[in-house]
C-alpha positions in Angstrom: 10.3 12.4 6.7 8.3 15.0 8.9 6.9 16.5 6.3 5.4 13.4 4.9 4.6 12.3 8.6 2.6 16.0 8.9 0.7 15.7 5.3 -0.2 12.0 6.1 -1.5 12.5 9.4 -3.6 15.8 8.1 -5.0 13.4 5.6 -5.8 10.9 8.0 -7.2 13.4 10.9 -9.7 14.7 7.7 -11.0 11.3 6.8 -12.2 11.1 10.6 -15.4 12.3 10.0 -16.3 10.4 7.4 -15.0 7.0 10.3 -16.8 8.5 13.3 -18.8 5.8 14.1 -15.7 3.0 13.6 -13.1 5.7 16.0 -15.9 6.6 18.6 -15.7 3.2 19.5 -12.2 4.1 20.5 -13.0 6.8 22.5 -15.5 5.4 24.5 -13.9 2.6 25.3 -10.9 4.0 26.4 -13.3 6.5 28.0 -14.6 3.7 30.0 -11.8 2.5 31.0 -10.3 5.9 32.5 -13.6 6.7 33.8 -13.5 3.7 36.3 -9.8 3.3 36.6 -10.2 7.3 38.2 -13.3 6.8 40.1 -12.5 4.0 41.9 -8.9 5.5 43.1 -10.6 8.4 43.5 -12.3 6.7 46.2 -9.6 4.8 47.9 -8.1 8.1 47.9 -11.2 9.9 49.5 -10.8 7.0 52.0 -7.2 7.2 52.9 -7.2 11.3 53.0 -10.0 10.9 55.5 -8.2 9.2 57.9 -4.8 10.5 57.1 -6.4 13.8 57.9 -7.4 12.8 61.2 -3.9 12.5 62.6 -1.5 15.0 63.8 2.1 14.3 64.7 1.5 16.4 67.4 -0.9 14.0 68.8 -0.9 10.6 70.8 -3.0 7.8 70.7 -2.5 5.5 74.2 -3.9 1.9 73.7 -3.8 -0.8 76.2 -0.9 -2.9 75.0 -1.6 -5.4 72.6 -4.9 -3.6 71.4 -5.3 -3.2 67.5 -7.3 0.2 67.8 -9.5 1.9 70.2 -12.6 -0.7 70.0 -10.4 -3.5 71.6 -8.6 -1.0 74.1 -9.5 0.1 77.8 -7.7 2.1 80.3 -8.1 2.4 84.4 -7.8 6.2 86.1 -4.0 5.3 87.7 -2.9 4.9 84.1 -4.8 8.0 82.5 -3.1 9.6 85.7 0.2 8.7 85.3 0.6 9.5 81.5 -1.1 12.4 81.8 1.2 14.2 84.0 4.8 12.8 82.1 6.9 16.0 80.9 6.2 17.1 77.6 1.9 16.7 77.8 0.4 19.8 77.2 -3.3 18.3 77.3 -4.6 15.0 77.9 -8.8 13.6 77.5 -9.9 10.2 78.3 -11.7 9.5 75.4 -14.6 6.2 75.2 -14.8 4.7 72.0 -17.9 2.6 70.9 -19.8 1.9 68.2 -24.0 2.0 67.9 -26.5 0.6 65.4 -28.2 3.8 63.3 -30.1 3.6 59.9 -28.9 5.0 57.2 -30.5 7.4 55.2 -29.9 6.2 51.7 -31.3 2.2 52.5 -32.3 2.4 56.1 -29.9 -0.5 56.9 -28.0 -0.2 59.9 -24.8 0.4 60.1 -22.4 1.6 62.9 -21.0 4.8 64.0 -18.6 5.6 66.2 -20.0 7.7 69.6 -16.6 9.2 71.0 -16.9 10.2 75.1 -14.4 13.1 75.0 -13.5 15.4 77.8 -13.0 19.3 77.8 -9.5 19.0 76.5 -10.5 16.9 73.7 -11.4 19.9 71.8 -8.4 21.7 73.2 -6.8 18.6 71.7 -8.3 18.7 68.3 -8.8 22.6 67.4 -9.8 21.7 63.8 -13.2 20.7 65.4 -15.2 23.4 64.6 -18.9 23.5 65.4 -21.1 25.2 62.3 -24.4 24.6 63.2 -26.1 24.8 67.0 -23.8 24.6 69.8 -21.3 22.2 72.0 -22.9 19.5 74.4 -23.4 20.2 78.1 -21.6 18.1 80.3 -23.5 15.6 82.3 -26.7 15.9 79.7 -28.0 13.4 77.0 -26.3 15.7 74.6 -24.3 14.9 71.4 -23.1 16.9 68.8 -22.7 15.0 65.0 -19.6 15.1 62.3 -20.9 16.8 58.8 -20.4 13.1 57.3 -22.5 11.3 60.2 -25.5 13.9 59.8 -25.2 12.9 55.8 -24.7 9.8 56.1 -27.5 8.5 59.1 -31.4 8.9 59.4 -32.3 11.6 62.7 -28.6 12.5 63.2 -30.0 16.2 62.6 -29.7 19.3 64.3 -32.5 19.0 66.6 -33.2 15.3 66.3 -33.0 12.5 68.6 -31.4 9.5 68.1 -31.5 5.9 71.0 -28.9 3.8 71.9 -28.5 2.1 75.3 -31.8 2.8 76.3 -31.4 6.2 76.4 -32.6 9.6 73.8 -30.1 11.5 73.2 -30.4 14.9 71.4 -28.2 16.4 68.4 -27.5 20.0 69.5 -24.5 20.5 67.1 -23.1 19.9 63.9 -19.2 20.2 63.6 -16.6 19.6 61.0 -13.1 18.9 61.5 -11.3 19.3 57.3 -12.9 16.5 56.1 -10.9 13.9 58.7 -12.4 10.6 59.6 -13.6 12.3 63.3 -16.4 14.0 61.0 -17.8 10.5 60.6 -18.7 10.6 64.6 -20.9 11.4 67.2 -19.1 13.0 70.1 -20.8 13.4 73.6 -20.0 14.4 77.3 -17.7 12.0 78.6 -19.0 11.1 81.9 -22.5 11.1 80.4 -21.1 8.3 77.7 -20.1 6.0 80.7 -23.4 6.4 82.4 -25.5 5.6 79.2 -22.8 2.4 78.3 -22.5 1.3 82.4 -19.0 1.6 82.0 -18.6 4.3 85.1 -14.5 5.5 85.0 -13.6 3.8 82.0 -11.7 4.8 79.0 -10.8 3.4 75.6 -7.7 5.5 74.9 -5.7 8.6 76.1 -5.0 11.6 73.4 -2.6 13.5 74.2 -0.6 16.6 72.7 2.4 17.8 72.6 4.7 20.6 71.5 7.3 19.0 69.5 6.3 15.5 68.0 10.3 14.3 69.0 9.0 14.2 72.4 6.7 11.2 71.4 9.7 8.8 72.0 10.6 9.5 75.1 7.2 9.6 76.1 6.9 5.7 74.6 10.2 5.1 76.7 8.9 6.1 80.2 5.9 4.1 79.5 7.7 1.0 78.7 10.1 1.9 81.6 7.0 2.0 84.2 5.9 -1.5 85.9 2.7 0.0 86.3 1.9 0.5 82.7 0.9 -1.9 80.0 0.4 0.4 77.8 1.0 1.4 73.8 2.0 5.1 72.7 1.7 5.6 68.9 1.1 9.3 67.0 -1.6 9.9 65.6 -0.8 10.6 62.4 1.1 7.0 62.3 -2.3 5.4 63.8 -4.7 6.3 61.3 -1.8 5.9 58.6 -2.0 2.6 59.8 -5.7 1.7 59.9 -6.2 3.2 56.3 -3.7 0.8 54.5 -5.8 -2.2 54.1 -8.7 -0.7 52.7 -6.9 1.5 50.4 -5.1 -1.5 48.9 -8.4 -3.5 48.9 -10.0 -0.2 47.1 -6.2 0.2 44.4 -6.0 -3.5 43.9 -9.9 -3.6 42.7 -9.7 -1.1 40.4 -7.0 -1.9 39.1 -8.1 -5.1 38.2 -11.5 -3.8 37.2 -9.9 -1.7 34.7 -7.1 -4.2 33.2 -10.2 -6.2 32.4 -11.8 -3.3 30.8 -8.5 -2.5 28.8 -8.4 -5.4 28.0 -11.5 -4.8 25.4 -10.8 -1.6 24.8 -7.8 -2.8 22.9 -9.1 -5.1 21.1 -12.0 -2.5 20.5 -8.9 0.1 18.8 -7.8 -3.2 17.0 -10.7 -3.5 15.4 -10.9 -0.4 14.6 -7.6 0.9 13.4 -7.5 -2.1 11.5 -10.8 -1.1 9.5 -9.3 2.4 8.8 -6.4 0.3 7.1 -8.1 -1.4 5.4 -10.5 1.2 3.9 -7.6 3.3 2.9 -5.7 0.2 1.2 -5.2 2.6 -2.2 -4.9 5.5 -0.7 -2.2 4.3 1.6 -0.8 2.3 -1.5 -0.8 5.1 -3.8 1.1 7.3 -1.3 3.6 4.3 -0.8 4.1 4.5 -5.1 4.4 8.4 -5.0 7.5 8.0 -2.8 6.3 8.0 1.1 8.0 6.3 3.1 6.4 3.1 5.5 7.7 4.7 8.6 6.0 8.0 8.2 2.4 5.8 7.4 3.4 3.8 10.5 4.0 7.0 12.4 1.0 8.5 11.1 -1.2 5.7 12.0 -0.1 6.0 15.5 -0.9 9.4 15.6 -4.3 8.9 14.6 -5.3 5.9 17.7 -3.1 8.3 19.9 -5.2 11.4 19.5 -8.3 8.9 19.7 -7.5 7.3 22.6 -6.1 10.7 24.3 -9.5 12.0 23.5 -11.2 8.8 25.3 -8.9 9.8 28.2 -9.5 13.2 28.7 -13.8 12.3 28.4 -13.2 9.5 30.9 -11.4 11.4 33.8 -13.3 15.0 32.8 -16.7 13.4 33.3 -15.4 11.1 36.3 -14.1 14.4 37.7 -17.6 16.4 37.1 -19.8 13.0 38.5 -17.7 12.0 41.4 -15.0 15.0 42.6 -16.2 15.8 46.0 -19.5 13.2 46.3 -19.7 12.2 50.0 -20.0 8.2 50.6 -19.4 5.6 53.3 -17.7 2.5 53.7 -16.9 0.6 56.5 -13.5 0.8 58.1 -12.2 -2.8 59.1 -9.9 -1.5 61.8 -12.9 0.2 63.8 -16.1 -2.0 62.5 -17.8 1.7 62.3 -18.6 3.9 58.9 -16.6 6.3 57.8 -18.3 9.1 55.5 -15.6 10.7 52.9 -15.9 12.3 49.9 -14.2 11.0 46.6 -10.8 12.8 45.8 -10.2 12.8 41.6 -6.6 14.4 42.1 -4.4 15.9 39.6 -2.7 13.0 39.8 -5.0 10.2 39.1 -6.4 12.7 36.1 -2.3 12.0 34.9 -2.6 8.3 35.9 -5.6 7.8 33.6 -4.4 9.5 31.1 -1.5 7.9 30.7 -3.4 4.6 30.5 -5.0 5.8 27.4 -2.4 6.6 25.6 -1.1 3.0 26.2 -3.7 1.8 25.6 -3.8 3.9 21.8 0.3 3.0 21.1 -0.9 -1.2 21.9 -4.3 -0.7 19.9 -2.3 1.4 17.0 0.8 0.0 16.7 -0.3 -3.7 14.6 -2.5 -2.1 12.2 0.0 0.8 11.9 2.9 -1.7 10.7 0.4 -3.6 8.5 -0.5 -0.4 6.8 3.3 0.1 6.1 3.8 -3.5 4.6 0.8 -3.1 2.2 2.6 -4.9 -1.4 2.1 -1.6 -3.5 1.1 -3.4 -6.4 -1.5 -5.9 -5.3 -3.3 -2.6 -3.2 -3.0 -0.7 -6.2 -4.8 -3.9 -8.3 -8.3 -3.1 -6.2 -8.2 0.7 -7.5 
């Protein structure tokens, strides 16, 4: 049997070329349908790692209790005091979180970014924060310094350039990056000089704090909760952003999988068509082989070969050029949980490359496997009558 299985596929693999018009159609369709299966969870995944990158377990994100994130959050100095100081607080920054209208670059629509108040410590805090291009702010000045992803993503955020909110210029004097983590997406800026330019004078949106050993985070969360002076909600950092990435990244999965099954969905019936054509074009051939003593289940096999290889071949297009077009392009979309942009760059992993694949050759065994079993039950004698 798998030596007729081997001659019968060679002979089918050789009549390709004179079908390539009939099994392109296979290949780019499936190609299609890899293509945007991978590029849109490439992007949910771009989305998500962004985030994800931005926490550390050895960081702690302090909200007023009750708040969903940083936007809705505000703390008094007796609080920042008091959890400052517990046991097991290496640093702490008072950090202001709001969000201001800039244009973008690609549309000049506005759009939000975050501008992050952050103290000395914050970068003490964070020591992934590494400034490439100009300097650090000066305390007390109209100074900010820009995320990679903000200066990419919004018109004057520039080294150099000014940009207005509130009434006042301020001036970009550095560019930083921070591995490709949501904080890229921000403008950071002198503290004190934030709560001047917002009239907000000793407030705060969260506390960050680090620690030592991320086990410490629960007792830390316990004396909170313990103190009648604190209303407060300790969460690491790592489980924060986890958190705020969830629904986009199902929004992002859930679209492109649907977006693709509808796709699939004619790129089977597109194999169908196809495989059924070949079948039918190679009615004597496959007839005479049947009288010469093959066997139906090395045609069936055979036949399955052939949309296999097809569709694999769809696969491997749609995720290579998916991987050449979109690996590493930098985007933004807006982030629910913080009404601001975040700038990210699509991610075609390994893994999605597999994902894809896999849903070609699916796709090839569903858009194989009817005309394969046809070609098998061909009645010898009436296929032989056409010769």
């Amino acid at each position: 049997m798998l030596s007729q299985i081997v001659e019968i596929t060679m002979l089918n693999l050789r009549n390709i070329p004179s079908r390539l018009g009939s099994s392109s159609v296979i290949v780019v369709g499936i190609a299609g349908v890899v293509g945007v299966l991978v590029a849109l969870l490439a992007m949910g995944a771009g989305f998500r790692a962004a985030l994800e990158r931005a926490g550390d377990p050895h960081r702690v994100v302090v909200l007023r209790g009750g708040s969903t994130g940083e936007l809705s959050s505000g703390l008094g100095t007796e609080a920042r005091n008091i959890v400052g100081s517990l046991e097991g607080v290496t640093f702490a920054s008072g950090e202001m979180f709001v969000v201001a209208d800039l244009p973008k670059r690609a549309n000049q629509s506005m759009a939000n970014v975050v501008v992050r108040g952050v103290e000395d410590a914050a970068f003490e805090i964070r020591p992934e924060v590494r400034i490439v291009a100009g300097r650090r702010f000066e305390p007390g000045r109209g100074e900010v310094i820009a995320g990679r992803g903000a200066a990419a993503e919004f018109q004057g955020v520039e080294l150099g350039g000014s940009i207005e909110f509130r009434d006042t210029t301020w001036t970009i004097v550095g560019i930083f990056e921070a591995d490709g983590s949501a904080y890229e997406s921000e403008l950071w800026a002198d503290l004190g000089a934030a709560q001047s330019a917002f009239r907000t004078p000793g407030f705060v949106s969260s506390l960050r704090l680090k620690v030592d050993d991320p086990a410490v985070v629960v007792d830390i969360a316990a004396r909170v909760d313990d103190d009648p002076r604190l209303d407060l909600e300790v969460i690491r950092e790592d489980i924060y952003y986890s958190n705020q990435s969830t629904t986009m990244t199902t929004l992002i999965t859930g679209f492109g999988y649907a977006v693709a099954s509808i796709m699939a969905i004619g790129a089977v019936f597109a194999a169908l068509n196809t495989m059924y054509t070949a079948v039918a074009n190679r009615t004597v051939e496959i007839a005479t082989l049947r009288a010469l003593g093959f066997g139906g289940m090395p045609v069936v096999i055979s036949v399955m070969i052939e949309a296999l290889l097809l569709a694999v071949a769809g696969g491997v297009a749609g995720a290579g050029l998916t991987y050449l077009i979109f690996n590493g392009m930098t985007v933004s979309t807006l982030n629910q949980a913080s009404f601001s942009q975040v700038a990210f760059d699509f991610a075609v992993t390994g893994r999605l490359v597999m994902l894809g694949l896999i849903w070609a050759v699916v796709l090839g065994l569903v858009g194989g496997l009817f005309p394969a079993v046809r070609a098998a039950r061909l009645p010898i004698t009436a296929a032989l009558r056409r010769a």
